[in-house]
MMTF fields as JSON, N, C-alpha, C and O atoms, coordinates in Angstrom:
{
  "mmtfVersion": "1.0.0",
  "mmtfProducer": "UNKNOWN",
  "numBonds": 459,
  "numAtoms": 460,
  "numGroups": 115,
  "numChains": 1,
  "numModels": 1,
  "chainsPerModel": [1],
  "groupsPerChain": [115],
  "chainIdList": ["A"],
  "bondAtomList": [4, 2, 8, 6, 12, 10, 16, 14, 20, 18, 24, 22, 28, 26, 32, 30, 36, 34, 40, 38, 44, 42, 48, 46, 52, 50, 56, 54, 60, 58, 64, 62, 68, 66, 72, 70, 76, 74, 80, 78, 84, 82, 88, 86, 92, 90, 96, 94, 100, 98, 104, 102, 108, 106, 112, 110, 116, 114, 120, 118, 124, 122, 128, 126, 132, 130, 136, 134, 140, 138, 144, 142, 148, 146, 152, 150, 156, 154, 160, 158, 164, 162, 168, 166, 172, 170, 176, 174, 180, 178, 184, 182, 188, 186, 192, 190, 196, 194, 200, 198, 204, 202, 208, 206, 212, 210, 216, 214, 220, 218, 224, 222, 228, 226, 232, 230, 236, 234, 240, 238, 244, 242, 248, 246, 252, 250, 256, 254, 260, 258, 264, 262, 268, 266, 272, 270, 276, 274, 280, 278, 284, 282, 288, 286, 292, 290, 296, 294, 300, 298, 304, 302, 308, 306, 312, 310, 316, 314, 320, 318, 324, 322, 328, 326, 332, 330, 336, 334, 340, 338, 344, 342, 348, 346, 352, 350, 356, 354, 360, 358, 364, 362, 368, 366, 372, 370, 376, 374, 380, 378, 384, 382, 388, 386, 392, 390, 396, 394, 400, 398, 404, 402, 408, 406, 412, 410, 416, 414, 420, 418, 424, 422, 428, 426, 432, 430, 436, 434, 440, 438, 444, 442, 448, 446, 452, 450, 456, 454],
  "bondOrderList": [1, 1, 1, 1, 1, 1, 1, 1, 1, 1, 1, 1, 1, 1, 1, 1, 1, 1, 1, 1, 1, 1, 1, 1, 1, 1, 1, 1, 1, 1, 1, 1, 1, 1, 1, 1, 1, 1, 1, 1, 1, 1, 1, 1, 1, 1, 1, 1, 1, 1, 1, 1, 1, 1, 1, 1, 1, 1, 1, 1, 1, 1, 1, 1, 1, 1, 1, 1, 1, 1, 1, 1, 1, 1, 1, 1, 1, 1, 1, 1, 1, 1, 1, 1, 1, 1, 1, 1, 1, 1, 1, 1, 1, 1, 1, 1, 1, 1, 1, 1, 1, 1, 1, 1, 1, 1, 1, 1, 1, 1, 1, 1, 1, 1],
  "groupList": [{"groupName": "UNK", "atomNameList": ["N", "CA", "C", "O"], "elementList": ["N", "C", "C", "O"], "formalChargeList": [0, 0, 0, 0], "bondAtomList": [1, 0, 2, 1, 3, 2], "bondOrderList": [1, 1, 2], "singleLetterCode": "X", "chemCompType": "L-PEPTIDE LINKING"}],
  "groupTypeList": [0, 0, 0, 0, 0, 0, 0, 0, 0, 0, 0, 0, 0, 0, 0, 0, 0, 0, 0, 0, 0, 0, 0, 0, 0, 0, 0, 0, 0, 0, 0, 0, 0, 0, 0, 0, 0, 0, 0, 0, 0, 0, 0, 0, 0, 0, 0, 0, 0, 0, 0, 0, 0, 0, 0, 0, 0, 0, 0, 0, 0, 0, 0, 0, 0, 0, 0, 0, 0, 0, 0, 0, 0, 0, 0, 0, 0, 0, 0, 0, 0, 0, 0, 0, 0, 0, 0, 0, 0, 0, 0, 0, 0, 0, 0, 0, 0, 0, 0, 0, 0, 0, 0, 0, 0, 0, 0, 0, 0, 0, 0, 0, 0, 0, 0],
  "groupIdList": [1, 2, 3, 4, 5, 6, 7, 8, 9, 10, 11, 12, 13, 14, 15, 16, 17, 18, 19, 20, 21, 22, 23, 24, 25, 26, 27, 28, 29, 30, 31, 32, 33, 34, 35, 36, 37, 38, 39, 40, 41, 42, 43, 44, 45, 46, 47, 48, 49, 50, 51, 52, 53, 54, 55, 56, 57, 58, 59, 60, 61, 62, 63, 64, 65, 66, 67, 68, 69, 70, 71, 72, 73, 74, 75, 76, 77, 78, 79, 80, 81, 82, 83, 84, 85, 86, 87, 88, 89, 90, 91, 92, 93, 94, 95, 96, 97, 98, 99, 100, 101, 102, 103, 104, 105, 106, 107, 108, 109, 110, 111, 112, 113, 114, 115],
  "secStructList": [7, 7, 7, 7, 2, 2, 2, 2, 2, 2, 2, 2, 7, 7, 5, 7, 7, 3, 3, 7, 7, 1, 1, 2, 2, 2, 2, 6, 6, 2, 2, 2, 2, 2, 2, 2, 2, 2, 2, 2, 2, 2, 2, 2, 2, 2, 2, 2, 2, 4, 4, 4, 6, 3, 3, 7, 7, 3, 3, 7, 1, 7, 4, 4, 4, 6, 1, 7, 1, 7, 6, 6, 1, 6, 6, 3, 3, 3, 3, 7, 7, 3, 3, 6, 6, 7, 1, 1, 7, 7, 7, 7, 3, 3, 3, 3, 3, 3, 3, 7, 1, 1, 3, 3, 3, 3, 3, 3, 3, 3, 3, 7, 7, 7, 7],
  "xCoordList": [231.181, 231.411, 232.121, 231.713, 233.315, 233.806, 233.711, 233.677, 233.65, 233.818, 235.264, 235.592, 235.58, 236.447, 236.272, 235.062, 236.789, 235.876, 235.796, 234.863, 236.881, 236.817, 235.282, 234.636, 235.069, 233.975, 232.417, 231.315, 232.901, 231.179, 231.446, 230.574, 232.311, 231.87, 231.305, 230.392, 232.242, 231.424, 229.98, 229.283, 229.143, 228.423, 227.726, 226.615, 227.492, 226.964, 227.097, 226.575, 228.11, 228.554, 226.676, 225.854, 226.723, 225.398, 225.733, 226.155, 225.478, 225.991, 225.131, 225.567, 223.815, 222.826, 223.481, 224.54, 223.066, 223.312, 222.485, 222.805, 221.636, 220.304, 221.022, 221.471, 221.111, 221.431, 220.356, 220.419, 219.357, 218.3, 218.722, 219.697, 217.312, 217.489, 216.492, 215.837, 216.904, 216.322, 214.543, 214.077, 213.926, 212.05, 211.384, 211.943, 210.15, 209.213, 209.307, 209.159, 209.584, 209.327, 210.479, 210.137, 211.715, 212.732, 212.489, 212.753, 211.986, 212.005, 210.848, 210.938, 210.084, 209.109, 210.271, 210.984, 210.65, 211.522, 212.369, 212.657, 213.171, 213.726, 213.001, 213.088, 212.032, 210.918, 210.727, 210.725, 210.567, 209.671, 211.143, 210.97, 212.634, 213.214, 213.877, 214.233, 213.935, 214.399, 213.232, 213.509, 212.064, 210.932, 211.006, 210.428, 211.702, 211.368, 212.691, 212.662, 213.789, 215.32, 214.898, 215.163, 214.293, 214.044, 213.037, 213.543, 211.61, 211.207, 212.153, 211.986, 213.027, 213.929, 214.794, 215.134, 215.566, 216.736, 216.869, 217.495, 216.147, 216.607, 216.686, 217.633, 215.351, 215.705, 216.707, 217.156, 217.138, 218.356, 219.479, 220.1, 219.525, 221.053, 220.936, 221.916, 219.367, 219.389, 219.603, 220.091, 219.31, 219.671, 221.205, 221.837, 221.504, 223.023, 224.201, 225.232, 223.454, 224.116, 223.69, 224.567, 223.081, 222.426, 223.046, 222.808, 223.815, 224.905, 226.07, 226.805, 225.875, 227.388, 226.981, 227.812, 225.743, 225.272, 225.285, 225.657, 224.784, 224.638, 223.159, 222.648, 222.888, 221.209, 221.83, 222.398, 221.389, 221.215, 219.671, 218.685, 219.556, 218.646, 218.915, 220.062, 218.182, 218.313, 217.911, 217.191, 218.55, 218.422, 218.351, 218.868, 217.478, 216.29, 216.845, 216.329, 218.091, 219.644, 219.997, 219.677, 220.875, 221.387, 222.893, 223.542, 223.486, 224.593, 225.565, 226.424, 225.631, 226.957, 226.958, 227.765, 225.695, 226.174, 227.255, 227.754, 227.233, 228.543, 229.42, 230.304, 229.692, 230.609, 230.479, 230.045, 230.78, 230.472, 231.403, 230.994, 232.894, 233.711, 233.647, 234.112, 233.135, 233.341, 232.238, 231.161, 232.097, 231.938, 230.789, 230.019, 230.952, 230.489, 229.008, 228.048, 228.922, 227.76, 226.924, 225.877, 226.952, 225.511, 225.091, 225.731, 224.227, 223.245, 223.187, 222.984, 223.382, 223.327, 222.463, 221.371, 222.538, 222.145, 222.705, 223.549, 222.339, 223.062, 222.583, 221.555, 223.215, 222.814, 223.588, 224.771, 222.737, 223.769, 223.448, 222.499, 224.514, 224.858, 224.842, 226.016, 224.319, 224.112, 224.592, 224.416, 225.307, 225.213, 223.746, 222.862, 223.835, 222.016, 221.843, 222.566, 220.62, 219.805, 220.256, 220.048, 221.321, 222.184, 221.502, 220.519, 222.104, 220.901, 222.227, 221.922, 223.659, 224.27, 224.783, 225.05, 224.848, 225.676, 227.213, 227.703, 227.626, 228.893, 229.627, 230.628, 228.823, 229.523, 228.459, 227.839, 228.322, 227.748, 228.088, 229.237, 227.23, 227.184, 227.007, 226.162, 227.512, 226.887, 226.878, 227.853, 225.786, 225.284, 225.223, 224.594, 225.709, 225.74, 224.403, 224.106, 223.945, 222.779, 222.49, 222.025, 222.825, 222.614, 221.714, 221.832, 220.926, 219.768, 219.753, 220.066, 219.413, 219.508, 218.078, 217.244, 217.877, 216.603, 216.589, 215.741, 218.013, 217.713, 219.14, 219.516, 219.566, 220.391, 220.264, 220.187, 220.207, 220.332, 221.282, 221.18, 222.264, 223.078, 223.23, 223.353, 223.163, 223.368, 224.394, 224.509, 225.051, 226.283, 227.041, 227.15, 227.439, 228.299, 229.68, 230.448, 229.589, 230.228, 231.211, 232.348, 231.2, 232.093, 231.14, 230.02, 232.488, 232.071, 232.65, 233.756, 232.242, 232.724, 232.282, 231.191, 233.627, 233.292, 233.451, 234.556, 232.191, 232.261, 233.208, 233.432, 233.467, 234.698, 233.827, 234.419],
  "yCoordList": [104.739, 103.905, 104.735, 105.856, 104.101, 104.702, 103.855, 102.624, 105.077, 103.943, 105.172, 106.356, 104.003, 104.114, 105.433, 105.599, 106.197, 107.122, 106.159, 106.142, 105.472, 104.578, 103.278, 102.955, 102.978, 102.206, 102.884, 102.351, 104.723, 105.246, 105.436, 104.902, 105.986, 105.97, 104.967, 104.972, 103.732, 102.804, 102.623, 102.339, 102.69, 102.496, 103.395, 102.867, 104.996, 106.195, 106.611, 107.518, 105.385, 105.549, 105.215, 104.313, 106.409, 105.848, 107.004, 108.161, 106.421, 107.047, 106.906, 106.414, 107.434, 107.412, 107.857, 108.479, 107.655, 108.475, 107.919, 106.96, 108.605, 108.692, 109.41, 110.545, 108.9, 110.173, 109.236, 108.011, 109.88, 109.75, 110.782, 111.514, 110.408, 111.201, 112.506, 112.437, 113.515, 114.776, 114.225, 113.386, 115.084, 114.985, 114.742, 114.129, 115.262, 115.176, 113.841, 113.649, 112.931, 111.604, 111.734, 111.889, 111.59, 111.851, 112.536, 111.975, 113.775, 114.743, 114.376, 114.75, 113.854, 113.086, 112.018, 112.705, 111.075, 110.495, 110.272, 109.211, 111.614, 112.283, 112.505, 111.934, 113.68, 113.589, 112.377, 112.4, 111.316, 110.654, 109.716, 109.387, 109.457, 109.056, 110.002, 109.495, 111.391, 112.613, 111.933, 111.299, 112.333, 111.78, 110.504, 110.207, 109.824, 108.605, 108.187, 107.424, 109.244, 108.973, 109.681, 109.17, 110.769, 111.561, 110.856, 110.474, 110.484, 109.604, 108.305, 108.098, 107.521, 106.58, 106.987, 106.195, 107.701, 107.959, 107.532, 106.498, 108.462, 108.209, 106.806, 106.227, 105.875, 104.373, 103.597, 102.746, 104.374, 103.313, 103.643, 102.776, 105.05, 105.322, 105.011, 104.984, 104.761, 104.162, 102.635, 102.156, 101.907, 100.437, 100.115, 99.263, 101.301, 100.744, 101.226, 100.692, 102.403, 102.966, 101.768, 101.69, 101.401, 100.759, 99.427, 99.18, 98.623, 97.657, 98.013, 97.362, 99.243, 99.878, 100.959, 101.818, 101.007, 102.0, 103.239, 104.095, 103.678, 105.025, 104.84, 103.867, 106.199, 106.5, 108.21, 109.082, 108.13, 109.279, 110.321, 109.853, 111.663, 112.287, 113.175, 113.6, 113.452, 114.479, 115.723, 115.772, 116.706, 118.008, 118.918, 119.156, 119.44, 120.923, 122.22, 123.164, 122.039, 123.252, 123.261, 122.39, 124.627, 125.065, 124.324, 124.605, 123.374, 122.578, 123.631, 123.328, 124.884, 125.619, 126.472, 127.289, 125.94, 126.509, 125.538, 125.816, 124.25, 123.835, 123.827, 124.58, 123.547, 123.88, 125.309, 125.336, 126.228, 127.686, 127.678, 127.904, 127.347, 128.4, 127.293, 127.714, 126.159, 125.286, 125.081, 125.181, 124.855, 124.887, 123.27, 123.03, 122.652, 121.414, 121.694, 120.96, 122.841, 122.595, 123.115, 123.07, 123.991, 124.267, 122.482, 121.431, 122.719, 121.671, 120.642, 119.486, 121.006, 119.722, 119.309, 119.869, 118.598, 118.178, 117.536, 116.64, 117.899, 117.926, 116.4, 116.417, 115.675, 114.864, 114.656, 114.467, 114.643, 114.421, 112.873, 112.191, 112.878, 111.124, 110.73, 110.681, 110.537, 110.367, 109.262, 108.32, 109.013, 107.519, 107.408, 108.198, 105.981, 105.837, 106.406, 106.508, 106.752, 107.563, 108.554, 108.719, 109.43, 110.318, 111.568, 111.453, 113.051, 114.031, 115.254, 116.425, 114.7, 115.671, 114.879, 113.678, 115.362, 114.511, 114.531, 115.217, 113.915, 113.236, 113.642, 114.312, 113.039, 113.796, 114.83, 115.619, 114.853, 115.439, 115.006, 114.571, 114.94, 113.99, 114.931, 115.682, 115.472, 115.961, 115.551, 115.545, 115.148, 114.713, 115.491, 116.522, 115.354, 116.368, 115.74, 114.604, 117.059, 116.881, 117.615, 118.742, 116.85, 117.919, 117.276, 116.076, 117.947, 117.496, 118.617, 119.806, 118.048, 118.263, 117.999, 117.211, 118.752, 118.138, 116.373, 115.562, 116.196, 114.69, 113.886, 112.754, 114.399, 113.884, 113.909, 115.058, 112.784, 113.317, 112.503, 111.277, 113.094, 112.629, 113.169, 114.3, 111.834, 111.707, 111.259, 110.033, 111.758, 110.537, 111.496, 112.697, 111.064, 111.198, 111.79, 111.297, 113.612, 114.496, 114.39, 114.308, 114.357, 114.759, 114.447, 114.688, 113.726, 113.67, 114.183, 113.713, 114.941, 116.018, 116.026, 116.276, 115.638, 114.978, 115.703, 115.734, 116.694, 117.579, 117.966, 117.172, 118.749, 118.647, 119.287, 119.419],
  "zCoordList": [124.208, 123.053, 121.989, 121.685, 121.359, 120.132, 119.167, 119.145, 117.942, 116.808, 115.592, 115.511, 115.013, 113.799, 113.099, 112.941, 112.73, 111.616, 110.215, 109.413, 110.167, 108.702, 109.074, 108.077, 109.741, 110.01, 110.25, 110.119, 110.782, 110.425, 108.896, 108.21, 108.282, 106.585, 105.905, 105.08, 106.542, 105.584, 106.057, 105.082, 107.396, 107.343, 107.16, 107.222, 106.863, 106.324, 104.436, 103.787, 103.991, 102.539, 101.994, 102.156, 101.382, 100.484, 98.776, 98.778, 97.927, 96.619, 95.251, 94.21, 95.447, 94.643, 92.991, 93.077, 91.786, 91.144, 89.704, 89.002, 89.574, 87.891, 86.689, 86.853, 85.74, 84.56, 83.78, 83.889, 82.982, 82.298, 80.784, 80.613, 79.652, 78.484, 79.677, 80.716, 78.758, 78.902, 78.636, 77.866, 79.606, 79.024, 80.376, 81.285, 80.456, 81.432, 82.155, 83.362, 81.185, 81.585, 83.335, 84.507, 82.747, 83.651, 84.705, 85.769, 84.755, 85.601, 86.642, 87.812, 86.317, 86.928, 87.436, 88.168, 87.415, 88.407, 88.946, 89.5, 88.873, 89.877, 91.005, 92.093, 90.541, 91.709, 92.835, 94.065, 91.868, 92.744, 93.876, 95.05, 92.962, 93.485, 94.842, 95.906, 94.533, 95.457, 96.791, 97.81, 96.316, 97.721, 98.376, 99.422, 97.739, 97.904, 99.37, 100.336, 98.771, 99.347, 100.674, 101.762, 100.569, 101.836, 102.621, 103.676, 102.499, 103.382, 104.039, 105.241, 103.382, 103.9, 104.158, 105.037, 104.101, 104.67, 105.878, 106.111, 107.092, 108.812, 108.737, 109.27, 107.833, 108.233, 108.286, 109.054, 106.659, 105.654, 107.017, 107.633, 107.252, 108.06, 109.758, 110.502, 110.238, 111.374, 111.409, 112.433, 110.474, 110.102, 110.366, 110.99, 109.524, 109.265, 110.783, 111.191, 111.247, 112.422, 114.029, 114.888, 114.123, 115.107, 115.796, 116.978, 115.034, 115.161, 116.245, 116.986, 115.98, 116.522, 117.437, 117.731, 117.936, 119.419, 119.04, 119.843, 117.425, 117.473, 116.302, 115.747, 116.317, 115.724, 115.251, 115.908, 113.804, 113.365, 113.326, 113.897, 112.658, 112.372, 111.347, 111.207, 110.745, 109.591, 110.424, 111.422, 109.772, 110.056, 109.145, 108.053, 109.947, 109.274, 109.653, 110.251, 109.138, 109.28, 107.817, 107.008, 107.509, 106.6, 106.732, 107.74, 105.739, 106.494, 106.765, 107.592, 106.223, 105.937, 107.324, 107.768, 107.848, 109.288, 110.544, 111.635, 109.599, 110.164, 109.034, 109.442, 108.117, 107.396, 106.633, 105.481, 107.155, 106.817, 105.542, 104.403, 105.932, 104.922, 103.385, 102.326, 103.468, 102.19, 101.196, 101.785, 100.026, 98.922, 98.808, 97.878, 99.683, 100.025, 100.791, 100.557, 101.737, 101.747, 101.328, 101.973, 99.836, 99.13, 98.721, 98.734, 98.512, 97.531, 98.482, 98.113, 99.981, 100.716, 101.807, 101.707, 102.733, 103.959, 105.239, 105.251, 105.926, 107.242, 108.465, 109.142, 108.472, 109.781, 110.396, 110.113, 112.002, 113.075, 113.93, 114.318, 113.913, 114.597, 116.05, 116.417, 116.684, 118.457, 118.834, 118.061, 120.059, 120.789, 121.073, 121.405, 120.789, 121.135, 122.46, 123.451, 122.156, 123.335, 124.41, 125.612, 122.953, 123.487, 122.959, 122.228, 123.384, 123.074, 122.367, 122.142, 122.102, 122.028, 120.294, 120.331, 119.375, 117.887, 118.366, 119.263, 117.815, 117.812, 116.492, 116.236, 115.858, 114.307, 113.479, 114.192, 112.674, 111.347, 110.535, 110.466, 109.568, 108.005, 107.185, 107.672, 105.731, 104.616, 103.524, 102.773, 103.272, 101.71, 100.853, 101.09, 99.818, 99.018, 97.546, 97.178, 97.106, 96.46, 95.517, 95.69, 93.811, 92.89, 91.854, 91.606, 91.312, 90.988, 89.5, 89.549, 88.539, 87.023, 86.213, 86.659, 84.956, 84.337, 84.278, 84.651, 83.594, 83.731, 84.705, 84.4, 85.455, 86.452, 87.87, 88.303, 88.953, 90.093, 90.931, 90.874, 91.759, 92.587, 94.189, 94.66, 94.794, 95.95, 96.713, 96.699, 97.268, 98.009, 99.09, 98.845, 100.012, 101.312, 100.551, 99.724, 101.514, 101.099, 102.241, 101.776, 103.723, 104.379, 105.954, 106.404, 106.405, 108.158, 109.318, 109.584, 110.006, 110.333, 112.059, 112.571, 112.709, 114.405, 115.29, 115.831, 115.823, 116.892, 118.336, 119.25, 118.294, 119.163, 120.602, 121.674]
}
């Protein structure tokens, strides 16, 4: 099965983004929204991947060990994309993730299709 690269973005596009006043209050929900994104994630991006015969996973990798030489993957995270009930990724995803006393942003940095 193939798909588009313009058709996995759109369905991997996710683009969080909080700017709050400065104060505990805030920083407290960041927190809770940061936890909140990481427990859902595999769902939100297995939902959206699943239409089209593939299933992602988050990964418990340093992303810059696939993107070593770029600037993109501090502050980030790494997932890899499978044909369903496949055992090898297909692509890689990086989210990029910067997080402030009272700001936090999330959103799809770069997709990156294993050769």
């Amino acid at each position: 099965m193939s798909i588009e690269l313009s058709t996995l973005k759109r369905a991997l596009s996710i683009r969080l983004i909080f700017e709050g006043v400065g104060g505990w209050a805030t920083r407290e929900l960041i927190e809770v929204i940061e936890d909140y994104l990481m427990e859902r994630l595999p769902l939100i991006l297995n939902n959206s991947l699943e239409p089209h015969g593939y299933e992602a996973s988050v990964l418990d990798i340093d992303p810059c060990t696939i993107l070593p030489d770029e600037s993109v993957c501090r502050e980030s995270i790494a997932v890899a994309v499978y044909e369903h009930g496949g055992s090898k990724p297909l692509f890689y995803v990086i989210y990029q993730w910067r997080k402030g006393d009272n700001t936090f942003v999330f959103e799809l940095a770069r997709i990156v299709q294993k050769e």
